[in-house]
C-alpha positions in Angstrom: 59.6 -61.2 -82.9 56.0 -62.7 -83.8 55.7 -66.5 -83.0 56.5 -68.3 -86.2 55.8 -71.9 -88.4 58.7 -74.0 -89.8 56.0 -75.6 -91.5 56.0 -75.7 -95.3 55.3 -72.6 -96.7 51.7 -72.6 -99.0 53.7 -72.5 -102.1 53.7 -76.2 -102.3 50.2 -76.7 -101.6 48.3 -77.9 -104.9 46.9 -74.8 -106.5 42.9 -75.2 -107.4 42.4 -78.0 -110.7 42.1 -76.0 -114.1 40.7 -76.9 -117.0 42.8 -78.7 -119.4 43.2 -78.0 -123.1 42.7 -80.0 -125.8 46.1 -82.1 -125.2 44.4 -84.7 -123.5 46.4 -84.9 -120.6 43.6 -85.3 -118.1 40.1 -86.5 -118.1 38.4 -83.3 -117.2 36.1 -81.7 -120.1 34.7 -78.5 -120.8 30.9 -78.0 -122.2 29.3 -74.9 -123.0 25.9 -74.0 -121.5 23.2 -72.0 -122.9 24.4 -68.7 -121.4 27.6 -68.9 -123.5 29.4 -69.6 -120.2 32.0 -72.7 -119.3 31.8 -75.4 -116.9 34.2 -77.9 -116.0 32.8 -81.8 -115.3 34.4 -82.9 -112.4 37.4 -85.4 -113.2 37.6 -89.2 -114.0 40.9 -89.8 -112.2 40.5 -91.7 -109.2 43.6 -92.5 -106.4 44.0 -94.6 -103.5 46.0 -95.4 -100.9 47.1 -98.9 -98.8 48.1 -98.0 -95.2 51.1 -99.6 -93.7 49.7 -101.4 -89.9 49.9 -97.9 -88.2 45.9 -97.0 -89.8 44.7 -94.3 -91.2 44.2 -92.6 -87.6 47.5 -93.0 -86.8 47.9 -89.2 -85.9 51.3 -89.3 -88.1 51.9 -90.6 -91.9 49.2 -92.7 -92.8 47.2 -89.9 -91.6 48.9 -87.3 -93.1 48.5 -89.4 -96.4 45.3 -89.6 -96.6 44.8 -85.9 -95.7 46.2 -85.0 -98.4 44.4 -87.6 -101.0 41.2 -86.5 -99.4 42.0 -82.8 -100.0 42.9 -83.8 -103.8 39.9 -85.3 -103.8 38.0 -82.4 -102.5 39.7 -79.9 -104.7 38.7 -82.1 -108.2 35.2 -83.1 -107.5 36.3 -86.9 -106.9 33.9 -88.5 -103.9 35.2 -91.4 -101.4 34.6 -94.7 -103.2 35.3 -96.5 -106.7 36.1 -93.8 -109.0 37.2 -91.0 -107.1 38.9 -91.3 -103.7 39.3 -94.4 -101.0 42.0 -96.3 -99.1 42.2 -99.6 -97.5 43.5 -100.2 -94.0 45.9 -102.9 -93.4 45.9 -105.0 -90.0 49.2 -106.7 -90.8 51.9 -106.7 -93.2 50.0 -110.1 -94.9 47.4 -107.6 -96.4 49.7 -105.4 -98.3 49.5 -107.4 -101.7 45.8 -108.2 -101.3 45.1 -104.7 -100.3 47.2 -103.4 -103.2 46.3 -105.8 -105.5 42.2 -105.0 -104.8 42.9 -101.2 -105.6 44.2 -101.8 -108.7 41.7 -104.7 -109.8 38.9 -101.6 -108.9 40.7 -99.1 -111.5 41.9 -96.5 -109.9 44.3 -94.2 -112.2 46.7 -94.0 -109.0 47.4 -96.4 -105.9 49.9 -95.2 -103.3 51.6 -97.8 -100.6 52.4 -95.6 -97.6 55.5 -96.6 -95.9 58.7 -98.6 -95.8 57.1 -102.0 -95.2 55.5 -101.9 -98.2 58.7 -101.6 -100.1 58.2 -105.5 -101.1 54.5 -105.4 -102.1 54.4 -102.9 -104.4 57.7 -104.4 -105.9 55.7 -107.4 -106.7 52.7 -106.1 -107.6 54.0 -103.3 -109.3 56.2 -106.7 -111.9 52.2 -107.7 -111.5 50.5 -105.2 -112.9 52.7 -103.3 -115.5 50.0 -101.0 -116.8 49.1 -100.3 -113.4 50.5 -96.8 -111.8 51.8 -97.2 -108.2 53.6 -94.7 -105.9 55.6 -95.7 -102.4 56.2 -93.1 -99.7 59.3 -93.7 -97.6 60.9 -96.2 -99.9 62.4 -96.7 -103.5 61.0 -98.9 -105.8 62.6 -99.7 -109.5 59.8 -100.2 -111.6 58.4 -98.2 -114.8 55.2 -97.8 -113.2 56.2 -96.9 -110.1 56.8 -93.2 -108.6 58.9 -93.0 -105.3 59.2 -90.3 -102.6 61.8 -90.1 -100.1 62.1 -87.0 -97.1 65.6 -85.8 -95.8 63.9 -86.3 -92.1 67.1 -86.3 -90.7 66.9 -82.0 -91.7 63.8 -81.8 -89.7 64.7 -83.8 -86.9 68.4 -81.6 -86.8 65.7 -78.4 -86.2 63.6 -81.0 -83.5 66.9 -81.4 -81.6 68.2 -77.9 -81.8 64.6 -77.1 -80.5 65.2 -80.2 -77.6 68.8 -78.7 -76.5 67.6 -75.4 -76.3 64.7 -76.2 -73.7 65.8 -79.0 -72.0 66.5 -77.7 -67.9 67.8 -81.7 -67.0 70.4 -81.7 -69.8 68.5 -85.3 -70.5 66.6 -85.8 -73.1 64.7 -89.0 -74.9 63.8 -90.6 -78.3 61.5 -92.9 -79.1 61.7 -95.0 -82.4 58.9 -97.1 -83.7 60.7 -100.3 -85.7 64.5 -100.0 -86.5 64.4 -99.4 -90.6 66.3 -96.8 -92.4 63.7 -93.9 -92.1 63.2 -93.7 -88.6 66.9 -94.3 -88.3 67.4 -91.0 -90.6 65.3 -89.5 -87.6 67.6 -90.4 -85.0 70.4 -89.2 -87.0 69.4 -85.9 -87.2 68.2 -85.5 -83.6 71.2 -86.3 -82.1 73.5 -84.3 -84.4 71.1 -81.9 -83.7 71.5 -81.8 -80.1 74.9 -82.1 -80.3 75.5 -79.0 -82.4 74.3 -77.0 -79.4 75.1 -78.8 -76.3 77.6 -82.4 -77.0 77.4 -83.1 -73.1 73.0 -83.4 -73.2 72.2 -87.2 -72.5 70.2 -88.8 -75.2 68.5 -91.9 -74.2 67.8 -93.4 -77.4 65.1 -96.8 -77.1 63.1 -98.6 -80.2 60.1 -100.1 -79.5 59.8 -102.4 -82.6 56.3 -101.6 -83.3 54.3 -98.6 -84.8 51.1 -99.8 -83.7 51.8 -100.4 -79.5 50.3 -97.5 -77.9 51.3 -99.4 -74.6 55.0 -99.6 -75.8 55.2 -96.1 -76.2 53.7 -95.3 -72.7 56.3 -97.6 -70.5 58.9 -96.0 -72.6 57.9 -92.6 -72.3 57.5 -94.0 -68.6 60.8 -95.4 -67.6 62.7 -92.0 -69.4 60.7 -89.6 -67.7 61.2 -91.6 -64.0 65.0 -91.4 -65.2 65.0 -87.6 -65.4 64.4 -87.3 -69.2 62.1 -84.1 -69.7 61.7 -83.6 -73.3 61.0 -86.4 -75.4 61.1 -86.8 -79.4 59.0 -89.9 -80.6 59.2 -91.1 -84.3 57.1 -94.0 -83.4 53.7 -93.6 -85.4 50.7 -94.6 -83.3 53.0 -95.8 -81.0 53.9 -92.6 -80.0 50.4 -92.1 -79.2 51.5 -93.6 -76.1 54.2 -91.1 -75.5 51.8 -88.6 -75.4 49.5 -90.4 -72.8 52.1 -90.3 -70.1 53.3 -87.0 -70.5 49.8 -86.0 -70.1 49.7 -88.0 -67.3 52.5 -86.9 -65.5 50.9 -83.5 -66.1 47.5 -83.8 -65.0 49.1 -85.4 -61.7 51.5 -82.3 -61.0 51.0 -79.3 -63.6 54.0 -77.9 -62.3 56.3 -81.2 -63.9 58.1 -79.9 -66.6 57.7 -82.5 -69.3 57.3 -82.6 -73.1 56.6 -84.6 -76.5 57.9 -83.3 -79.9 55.3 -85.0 -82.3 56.3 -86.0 -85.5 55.0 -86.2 -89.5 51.6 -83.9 -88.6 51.1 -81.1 -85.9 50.7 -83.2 -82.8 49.5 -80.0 -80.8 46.2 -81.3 -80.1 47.6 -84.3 -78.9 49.3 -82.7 -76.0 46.0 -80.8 -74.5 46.0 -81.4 -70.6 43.2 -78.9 -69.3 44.3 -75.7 -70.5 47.7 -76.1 -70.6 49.6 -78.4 -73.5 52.8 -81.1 -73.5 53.6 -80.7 -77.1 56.7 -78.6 -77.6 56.4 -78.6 -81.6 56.6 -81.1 -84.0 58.7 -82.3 -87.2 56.4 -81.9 -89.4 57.0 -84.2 -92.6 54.7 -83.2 -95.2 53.5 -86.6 -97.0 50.4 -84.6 -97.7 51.6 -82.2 -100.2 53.6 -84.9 -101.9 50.2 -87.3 -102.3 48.9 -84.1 -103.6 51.5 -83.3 -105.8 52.0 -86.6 -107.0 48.4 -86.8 -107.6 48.1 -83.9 -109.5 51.2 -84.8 -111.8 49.6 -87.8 -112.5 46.2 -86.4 -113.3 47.8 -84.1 -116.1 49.4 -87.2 -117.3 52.6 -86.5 -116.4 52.9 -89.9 -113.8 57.0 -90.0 -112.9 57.3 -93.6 -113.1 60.8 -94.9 -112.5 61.4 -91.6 -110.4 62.5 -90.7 -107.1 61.5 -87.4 -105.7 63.0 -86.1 -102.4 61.0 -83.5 -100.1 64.1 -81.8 -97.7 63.9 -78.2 -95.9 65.1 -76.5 -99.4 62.3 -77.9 -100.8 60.0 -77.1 -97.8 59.2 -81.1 -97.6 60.2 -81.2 -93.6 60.1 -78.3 -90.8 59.3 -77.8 -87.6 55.5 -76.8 -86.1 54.4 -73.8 -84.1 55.1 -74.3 -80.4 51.9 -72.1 -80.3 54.0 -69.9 -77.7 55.9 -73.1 -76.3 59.4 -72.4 -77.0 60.9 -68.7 -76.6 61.2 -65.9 -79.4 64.8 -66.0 -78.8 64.8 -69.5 -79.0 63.1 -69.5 -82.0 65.6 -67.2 -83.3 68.1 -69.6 -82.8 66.5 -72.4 -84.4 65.7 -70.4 -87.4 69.9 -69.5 -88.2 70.3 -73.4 -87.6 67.6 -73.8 -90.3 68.7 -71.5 -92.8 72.2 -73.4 -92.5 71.0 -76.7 -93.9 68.7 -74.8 -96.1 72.2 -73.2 -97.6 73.8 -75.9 -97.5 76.6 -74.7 -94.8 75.0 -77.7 -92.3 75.0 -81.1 -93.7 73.0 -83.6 -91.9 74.2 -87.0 -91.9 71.0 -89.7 -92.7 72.8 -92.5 -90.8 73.8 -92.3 -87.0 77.4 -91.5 -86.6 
């Protein structure tokens, strides 16, 4: 069996901008030249984003956000500033509503707020600014003018610790949480059921570092499971989990023969695990905030913004999924993983969202 992705499938990637008819639904417009031939301007709409304090490097959803407004961008003419694509970084949770609030003062059509913590801001500004369109990843806001998307990451994660359980040779295994909140709890809930299913007596050593921004946390985490005889760890930790990374690599480059690993989270972490030429990264749940920016995006380019709606991305709708292990994990293994996935995707496996 060929190595294989649990990755979205391309279905749900944003299909090329077309030119719109006479409806009026987006600002693109169609002259004719002197050839008799068509061209399309490039669009009018313009979307930004506010990340939460992980940045827009943070190797996980704030990054995977604004991959996907860049490639929205990209795909409809739009270029990086006031008019067509831009985001602003927050430093602490105090610049949500200014950052927000300076988006929408600058006009663009569509301003998302990436994450839970900014569940409150965009509530606010959202009452604020009524004509204003808004979108929150990772939370639900009930406004008119405000689109929310939710992930079932518990699905994914259930895959991450199928994955875990199969490969783990100590029979312990580790997860690293960023800030106790209801999403990354939906990550631990489907880890350890996931784990469970295939082996109940594997040790989970489950530890929140109350940040998503603490490298260091991360590190002397990853640190004191690894010591304890942990040899696969699942982080959920945003840039924090950067640090989970650094010590594996560590404990890697000191003896290549230590069996340790990282299951990265929201993007493909791959290239965060490179040690030499070997790699740490056994997969990673991927989360695709990406396609929904795009998707959202798009929608509300053709005038057709959800506001007052909640959209929810699971494994049926190809929203979370495992990575390539690039060769990591086993063909057999990943044979096993794939009956697990088409279970939830059938709905014979129901994964809880909350830890039981």
């Amino acid at each position: 069996m060929t190595k294989r992705k649990f990755g979205l499938a391309l279905s749900m990637v944003l299909a090329a901008s077309t030119i719109l008819g006479a409806c009026g639904t987006a600002k693109d417009e169609s002259t004719e030249t002197k050839g008799g031939e068509t061209e399309s301007k490039t669009s009018d709409f313009s979307v930004a984003m506010v990340t939460d304090i992980g940045g827009v490097d943070d190797k996980s959803f704030n990054q995977s956000a604004w991959t996907g407004i860049k490639e929205f961008g990209e795909e409809n003419g739009l270029e990086k500033g006031d008019g067509g694509f831009d985001y602003l970084q927050s430093t602490s949770d105090a610049d949500y509503n200014t950052n927000l609030n300076k988006l929408v003062r600058r006009d663009f059509d569509l301003v998302f707020g990436i994450g839970f913590l900014m569940e409150a801001a965009v509530n606010e500004i959202a009452g604020q600014q009524p004509d204003a369109h808004l979108a929150i990843i990772d939370a639900v806001v009930d406004q008119p003018n405000v689109a929310s998307v939710l992930f079932k990451e518990q699905e994914g994660s259930y895959l991450a610790g199928v994955a875990a359980a199969l490969m783990t040779k100590s029979k312990k295994i580790g997860f690293v949480g960023g800030m106790e909140i209801p999403v990354i709890e939906r990550f631990e809930a489907g880890f350890l059921e996931g784990v469970a299913a295939v082996d109940p007596d594997i040790e989970v050593d489950v530890q929140y570092t109350g940040a998503f921004d603490k490298a260091e946390l991360g590190k002397t985490t990853a640190n004191r499971m690894y010591s304890s005889g942990v040899d696969i760890i699942f982080h959920a930790a945003g840039g924090t989990g950067n640090g989970v990374f650094a010590e594996a690599k560590e404990l890697k480059t000191k003896n290549p023969d230590a069996y340790v690993w990282v299951i990265g989270v929201d993007s493909d972490q791959y290239e965060e695990g490179t040690v030499g030429d070997t790699n740490i990264t056994l997969t990673s749940m991927l989360k695709r905030v990406d396609v929904a920016v795009k998707n959202l995006s798009k929608m509300a380019m053709d005038g057709e913004f959800p506001g007052g709606e909640t959209t929810v991305y699971g494994l049926t709708e190809e929203g979370v999924g495992l990575a390539d292990s690039r060769g990591a994990i086993p063909d057999d293994v990943l044979a096993q993983i794939d009956e697990y996935s088409k279970k939830i995707a059938d709905g014979e496996i129901e994964v809880s969202d909350t830890v039981k």
